[in-house]
NUGUBA-113054 format. One record per residue (C-alpha): residue in three letters; x, y, z. Coordinates in steps of 0.05 Angstrom, whole numbers, padded with zeros to 5 digits, always signed. Layout:
BEGIN
alaXYZ
...
! end
This chain:
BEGIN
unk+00093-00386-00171
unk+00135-00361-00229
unk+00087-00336-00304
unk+00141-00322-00349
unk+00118-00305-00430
unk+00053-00324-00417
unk-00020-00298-00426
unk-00058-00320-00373
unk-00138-00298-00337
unk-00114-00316-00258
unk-00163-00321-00203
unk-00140-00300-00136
unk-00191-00319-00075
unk-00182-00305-00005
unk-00109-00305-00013
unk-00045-00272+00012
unk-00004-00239-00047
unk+00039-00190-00008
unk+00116-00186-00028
unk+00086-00201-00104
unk+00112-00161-00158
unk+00086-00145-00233
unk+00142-00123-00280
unk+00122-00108-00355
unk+00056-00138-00335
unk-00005-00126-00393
unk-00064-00116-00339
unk-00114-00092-00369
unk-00184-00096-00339
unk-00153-00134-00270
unk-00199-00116-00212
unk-00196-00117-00141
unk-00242-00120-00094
unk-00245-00117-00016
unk-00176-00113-00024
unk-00112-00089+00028
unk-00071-00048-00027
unk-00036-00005+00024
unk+00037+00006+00009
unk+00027-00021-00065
unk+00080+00024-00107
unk+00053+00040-00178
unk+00111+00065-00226
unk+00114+00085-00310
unk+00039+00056-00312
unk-00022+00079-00358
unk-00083+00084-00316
unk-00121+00111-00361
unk-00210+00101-00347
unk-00178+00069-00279
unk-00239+00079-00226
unk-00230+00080-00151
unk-00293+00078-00109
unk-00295+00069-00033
unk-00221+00074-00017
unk-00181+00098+00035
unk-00133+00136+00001
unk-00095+00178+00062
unk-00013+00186+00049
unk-00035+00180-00020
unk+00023+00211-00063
unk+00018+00219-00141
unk+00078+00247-00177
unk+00083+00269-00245
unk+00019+00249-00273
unk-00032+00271-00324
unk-00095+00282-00308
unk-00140+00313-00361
unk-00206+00296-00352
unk-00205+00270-00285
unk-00257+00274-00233
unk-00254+00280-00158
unk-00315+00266-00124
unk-00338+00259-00048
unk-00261+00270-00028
unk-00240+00270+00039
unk-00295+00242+00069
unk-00301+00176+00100
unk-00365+00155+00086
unk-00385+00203+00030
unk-00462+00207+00069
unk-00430+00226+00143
unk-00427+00302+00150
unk-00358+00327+00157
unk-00360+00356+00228
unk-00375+00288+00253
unk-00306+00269+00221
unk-00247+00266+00261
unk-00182+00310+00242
unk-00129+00293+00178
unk-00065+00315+00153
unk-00089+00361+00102
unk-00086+00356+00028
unk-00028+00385-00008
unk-00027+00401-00086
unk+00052+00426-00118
unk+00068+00443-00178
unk+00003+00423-00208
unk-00046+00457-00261
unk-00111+00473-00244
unk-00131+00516-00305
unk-00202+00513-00335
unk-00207+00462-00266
unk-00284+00470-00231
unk-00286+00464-00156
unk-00358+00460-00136
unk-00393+00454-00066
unk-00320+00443-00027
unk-00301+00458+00037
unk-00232+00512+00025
unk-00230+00538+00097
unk-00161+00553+00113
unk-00129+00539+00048
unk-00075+00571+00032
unk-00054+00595-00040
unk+00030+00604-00042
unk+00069+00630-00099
unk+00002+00613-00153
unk-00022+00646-00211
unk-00092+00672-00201
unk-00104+00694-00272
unk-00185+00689-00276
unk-00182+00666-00213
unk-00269+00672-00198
unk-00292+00660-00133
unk-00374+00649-00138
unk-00375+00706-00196
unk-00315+00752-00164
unk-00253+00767-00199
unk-00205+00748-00139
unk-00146+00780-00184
unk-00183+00844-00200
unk-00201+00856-00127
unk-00149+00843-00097
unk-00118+00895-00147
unk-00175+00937-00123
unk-00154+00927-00054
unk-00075+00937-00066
unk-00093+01003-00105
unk-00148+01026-00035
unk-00093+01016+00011
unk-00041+01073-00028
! end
């Protein structure tokens, strides 16, 4: 099925889509539901007040985005109400070239992560100055 020009509302039930592709597609407020997504490629699109609830999002890679205002909750979890230990292994999260300033984390699991090449400026770790100690620390060890 070829929509060419036009302005259509479609209706997709219990149907096989895959190979489809959208190409300077307005699609604003399309929703899926109990939907197989995996593999979809998402490129030069505004997802701006886009939710995702409920997802397995593992490999998930997002380049060069903005992100102000946006919210991460229950993340790498799968079932959001399972404790964590009764989870099985992952490849771990990985975050490059990114800005985290003014950023809150609150009530996360950080064991083993790894800070490389960062700026810690005001770095606070539950009320401690991690820059001034470890200052503190490089200054002990003279």
């Amino acid at each position: 099925m070829l929509l060419e020009n036009e302005k259509k509302i479609i209706t997709v039930i219990n149907s096989d889509i895959t190979g489809s592709s959208f190409k300077n597609v307005r699609a604003e407020q399309v929703s899926f539901q109990c939907a197989n997504l995996s593999g979809v490629t998402l490129s030069d699109v505004n997802l701006t007040g886009m939710s995702i609830s409920d997802a397995n999002l593992s490999d998930l890679v997002i380049d060069g985005a903005q992100w102000g205002g946006a919210q991460f909750n229950h993340i790498g979890f799968s079932d959001k109400d399972q404790p964590e230990s009764d989870q099985q292994e992952r490849n771990p999260l990985q975050f490059r070239n990114c800005s985290l300033k003014q950023g809150v984390f609150t009530e996360c699991n950080l064991t083993n992560v790894k800070l490389e090449n960062c700026d810690i400026t005001g770095l606070v770790i539950n009320g401690i100055n991690i820059e001034n100690l470890i200052k503190q620390h490089a200054s002990a060890g003279k």
